[in-house]
C-alpha positions in Angstrom: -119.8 152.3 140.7 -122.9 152.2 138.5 -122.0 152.5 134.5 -125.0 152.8 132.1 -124.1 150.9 128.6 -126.3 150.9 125.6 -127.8 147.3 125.1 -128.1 145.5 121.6 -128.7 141.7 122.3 -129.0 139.0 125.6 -126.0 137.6 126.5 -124.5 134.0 128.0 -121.9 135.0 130.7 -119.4 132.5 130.5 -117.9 133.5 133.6 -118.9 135.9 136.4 -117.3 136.3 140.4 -119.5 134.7 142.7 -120.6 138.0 144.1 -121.9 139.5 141.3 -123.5 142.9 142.6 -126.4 144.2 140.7 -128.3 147.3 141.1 -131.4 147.8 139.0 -133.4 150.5 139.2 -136.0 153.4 136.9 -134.7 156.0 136.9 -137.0 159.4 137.8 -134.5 162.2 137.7 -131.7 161.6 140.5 -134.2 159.1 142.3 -133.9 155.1 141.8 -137.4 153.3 142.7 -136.8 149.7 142.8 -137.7 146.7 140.2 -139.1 143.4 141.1 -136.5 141.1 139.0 -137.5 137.9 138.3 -135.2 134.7 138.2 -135.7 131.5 136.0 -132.7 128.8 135.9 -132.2 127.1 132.7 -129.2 125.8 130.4 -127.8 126.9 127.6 -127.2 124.7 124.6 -124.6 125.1 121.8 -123.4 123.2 118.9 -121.7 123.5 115.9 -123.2 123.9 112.5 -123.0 123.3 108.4 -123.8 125.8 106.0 -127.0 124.4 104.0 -127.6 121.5 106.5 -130.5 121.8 109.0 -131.0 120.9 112.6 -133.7 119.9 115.1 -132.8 120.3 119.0 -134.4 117.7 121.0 -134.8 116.6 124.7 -136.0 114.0 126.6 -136.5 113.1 130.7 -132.7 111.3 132.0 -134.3 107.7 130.7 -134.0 109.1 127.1 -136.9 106.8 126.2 -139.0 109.2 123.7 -137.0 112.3 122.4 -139.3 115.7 121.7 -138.8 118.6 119.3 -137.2 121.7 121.0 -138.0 124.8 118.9 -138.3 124.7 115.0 -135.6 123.5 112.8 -132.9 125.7 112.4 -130.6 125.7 109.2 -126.9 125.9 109.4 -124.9 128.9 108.3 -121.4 127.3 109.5 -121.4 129.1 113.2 -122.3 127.9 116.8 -125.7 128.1 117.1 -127.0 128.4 120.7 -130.8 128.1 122.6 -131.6 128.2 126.2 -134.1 126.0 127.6 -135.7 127.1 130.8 -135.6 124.1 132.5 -133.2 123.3 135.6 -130.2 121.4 134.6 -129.9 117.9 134.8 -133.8 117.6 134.3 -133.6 116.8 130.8 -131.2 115.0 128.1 -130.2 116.6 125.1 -129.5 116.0 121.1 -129.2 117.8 118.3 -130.5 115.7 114.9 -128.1 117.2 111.7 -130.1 116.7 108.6 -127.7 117.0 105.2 -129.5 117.0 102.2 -128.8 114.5 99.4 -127.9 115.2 95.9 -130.2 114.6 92.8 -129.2 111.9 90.5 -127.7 112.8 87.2 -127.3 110.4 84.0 -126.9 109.7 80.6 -130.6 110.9 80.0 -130.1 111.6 76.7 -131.1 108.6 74.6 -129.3 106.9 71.6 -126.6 109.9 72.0 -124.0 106.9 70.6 -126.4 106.7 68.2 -126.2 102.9 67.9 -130.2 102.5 66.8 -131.5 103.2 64.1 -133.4 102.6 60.7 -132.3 103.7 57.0 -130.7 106.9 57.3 -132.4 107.7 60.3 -131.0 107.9 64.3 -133.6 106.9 66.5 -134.8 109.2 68.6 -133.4 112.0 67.1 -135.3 114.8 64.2 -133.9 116.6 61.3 -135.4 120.0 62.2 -134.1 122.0 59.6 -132.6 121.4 56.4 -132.5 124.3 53.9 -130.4 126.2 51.2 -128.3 123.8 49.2 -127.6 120.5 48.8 -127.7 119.0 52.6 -128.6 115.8 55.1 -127.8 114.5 58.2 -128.3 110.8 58.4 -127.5 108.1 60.2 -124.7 106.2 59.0 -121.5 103.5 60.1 -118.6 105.4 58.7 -116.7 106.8 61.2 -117.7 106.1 64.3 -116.0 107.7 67.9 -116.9 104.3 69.8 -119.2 101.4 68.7 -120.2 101.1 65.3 -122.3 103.9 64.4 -122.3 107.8 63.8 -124.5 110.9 63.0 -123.7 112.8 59.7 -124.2 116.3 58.7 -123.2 117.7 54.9 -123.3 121.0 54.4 -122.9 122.5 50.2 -124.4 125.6 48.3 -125.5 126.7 45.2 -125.1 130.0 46.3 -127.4 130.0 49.3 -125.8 129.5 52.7 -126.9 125.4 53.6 -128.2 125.0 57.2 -129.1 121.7 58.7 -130.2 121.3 62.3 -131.2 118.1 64.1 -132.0 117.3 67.7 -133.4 115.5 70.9 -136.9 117.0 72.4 -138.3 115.7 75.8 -135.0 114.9 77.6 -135.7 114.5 81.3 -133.8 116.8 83.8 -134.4 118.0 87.3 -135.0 121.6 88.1 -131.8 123.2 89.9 -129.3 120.4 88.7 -126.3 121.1 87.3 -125.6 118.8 84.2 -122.0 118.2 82.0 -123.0 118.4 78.6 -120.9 116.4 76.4 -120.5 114.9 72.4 -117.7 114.1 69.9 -117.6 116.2 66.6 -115.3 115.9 63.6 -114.9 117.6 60.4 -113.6 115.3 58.1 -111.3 116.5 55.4 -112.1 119.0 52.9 -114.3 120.4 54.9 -114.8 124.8 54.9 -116.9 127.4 55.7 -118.9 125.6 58.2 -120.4 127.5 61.6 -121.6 124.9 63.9 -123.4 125.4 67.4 -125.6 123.5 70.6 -128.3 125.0 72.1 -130.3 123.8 75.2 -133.9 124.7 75.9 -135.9 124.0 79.0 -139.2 123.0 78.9 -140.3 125.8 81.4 -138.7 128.6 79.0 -135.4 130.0 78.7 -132.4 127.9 76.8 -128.5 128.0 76.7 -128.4 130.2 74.2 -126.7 128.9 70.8 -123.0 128.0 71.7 -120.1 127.8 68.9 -117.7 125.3 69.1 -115.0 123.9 67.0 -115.2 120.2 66.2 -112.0 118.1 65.9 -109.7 118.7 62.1 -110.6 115.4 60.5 -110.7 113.2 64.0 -113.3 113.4 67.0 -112.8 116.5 69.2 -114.3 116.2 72.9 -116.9 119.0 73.3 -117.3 119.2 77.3 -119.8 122.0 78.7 -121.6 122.0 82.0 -125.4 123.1 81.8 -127.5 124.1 84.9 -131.3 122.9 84.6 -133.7 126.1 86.4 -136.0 125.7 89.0 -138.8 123.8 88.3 -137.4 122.3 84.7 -138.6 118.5 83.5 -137.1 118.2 80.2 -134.7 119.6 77.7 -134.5 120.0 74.1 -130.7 119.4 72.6 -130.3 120.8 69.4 -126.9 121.1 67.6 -127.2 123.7 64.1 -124.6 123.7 61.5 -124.6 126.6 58.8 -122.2 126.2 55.6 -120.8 128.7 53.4 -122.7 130.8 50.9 -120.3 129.6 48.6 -120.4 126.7 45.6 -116.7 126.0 46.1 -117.0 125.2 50.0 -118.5 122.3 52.0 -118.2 120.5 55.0 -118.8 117.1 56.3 -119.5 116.9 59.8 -119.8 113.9 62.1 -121.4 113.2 65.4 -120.9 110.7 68.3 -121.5 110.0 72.2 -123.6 113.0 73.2 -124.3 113.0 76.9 -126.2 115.2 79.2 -125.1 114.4 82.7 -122.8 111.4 83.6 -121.1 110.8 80.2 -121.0 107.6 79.7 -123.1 106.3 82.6 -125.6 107.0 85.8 -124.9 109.1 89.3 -127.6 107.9 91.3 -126.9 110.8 93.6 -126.5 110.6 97.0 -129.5 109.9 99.8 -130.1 112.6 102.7 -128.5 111.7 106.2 -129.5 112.4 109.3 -126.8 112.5 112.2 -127.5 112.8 115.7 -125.2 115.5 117.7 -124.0 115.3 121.3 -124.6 119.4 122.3 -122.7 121.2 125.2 -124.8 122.3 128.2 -123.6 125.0 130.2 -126.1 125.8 133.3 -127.6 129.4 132.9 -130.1 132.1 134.5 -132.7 134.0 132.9 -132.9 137.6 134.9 -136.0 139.7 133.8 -136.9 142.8 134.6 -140.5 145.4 133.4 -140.5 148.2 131.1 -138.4 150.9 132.3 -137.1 154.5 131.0 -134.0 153.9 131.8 -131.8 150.7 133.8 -128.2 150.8 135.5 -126.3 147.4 136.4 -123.0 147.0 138.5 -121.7 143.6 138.1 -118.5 143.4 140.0 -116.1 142.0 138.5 -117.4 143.1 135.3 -118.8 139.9 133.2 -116.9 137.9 130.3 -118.8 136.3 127.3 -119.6 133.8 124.7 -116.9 134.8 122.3 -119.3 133.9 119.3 -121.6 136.3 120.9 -119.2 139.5 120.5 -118.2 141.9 123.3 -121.4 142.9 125.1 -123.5 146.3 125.5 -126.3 147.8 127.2 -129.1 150.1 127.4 -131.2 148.7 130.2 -134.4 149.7 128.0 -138.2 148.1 127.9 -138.4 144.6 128.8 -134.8 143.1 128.8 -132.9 140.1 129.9 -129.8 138.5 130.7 -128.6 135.0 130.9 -126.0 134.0 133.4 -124.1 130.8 134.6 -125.9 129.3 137.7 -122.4 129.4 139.4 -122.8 133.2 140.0 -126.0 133.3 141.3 
């Protein structure tokens, strides 16, 4: 019996009865004229995929000598991915190349952040930007150091202003679309009050962290641990760290610094180089049936068709200019 279906994509038939009946036909009225069909054999290729990792089909004659593109790369979205080639089977070997991207590197870019160089009272490498409203520095100094033997120092007093002192780190190399940890050591020592203290990161192609408030350690080194994420496009970075004090004669603060690190604390990640892997696909022998325009199209396979399960239970509208794929066994 002839069943019309409405038709939404080409299928693979994994499996059809070796007579498989079909009846194709435009329909005028209650009449059926016939359609010329026409009849390519092929394969079918499927393989597995990666999300984010791109892939390349290729084929070459049975020697394998000299491999040749297939179609365009097609990127991964962790599904079988599936193309038919018309060509006969067994005229042609087959490969799939798996390209994974590598990771950027990420290391200690910023420099001095141990702050171990340096002339006088000042850290190489590193500016006061800011130092306003009361009695206040930040200089480089060897009194209480996290690790090796030197530190950076921020006082903060008033007179009745509120003291701010800001220092930081311009052109720090980064790579757009990187994600970075962001880390230092801070600790106010003793006695210390009042005191508002915050990092900022800003990119050189606009746009920053935003000022971030942390609390540094109560008279020993507290690890300050953020991650950062560089945008697109981004070479450089300014790091900045402000520190505000109290409007208040009777409060100060003493604030000292060590070991600031934007990515790898500590050391380098060179990152990791791309790969390319070459896949072994599965070929499954396969017809392509075509057919003209036509109003309207009935098929009668008997026993109905079974399919591709990544392809989803079929339908069909037998509408302009559609085909169907199915295994050379059932032709």
């Amino acid at each position: 019996m002839n069943e019309e279906k409405p038709f939404n994509q080409t299928h693979v038939f994994r499996s059809i009865a070796a007579a498989l009946l079909v009846v194709i036909g435009a329909v005028a009225g209650n009449a059926q004229a016939p359609v010329q069909l026409g009849l390519q054999t092929g394969v079918v290729l499927s393989w597995p995929t990666s999300p984010n990792d791109t892939y390349q089909p290729q084929w070459s004659p049975n020697s394998g000598a000299t491999w040749n593109a297939l179609g365009g790369v097609v990127l991964g979205i962790g599904t079988t991915n599936t193309l038919y080639d018309p060509v006969p089977g067994g005229a042609r070997s087959y490969q799939v190349l798996q390209m994974v991207p590598g990771t950027p590197p990420t290391s200690a870019t910023i420099v001095n952040g141990g702050f171990e160089s340096g002339s006088g009272i000042i850290a190489s490498n590193w500016t006061v930007t800011t130092a306003a409203g009361g009695p206040v520095y930040g200089v480089w100094t060897n009194d209480n150091p996290h690790s090796g033997s030197y530190n950076f120092e921020v006082y903060l007093a008033s007179t009745g202003n509120g003291p701010v002192l800001a220092f930081s780190q311009a052109s720090v190399p980064v790579t757009g679309g990187t994600s970075y940890p962001f880390t230092f050591y801070a600790d106010a020592l003793a006695g210390s009050a009042g005191d508002n203290t915050q990092w900022q990161i800003q990119w050189n192609t606009g746009g920053a962290t935003g000022y971030q408030t942390y609390t540094p350690g109560n008279n020993s080194y507290a690890l300050i641990s953020n991650t950062v994420a560089a945008p697109a496009g981004a070479t450089s970075a300014t790091v900045s760290f402000y520190n505000a004090g109290a409007a208040d004669p009777s409060q100060s603060a003493t604030i000292d610094f060590d070991d600031v690190a934007l990515g790898s604390a500590g050391g380098t990640s060179p990152g990791t180089p791309g790969v390319t892997n070459i896949l072994p696909v599965a070929i499954q022998p396969a017809a392509n049936i075509a057919w003209p325009p036509s109003a309207a199209l009935n098929i009668s396979p008997n026993p109905p068709p079974t399919f591709l399960p990544e392809l989803g239970p079929p339908t069909f509208r037998w509408s302009p200019a559609m085909a169907m794929w199915i295994p050379s066994c059932c032709r």
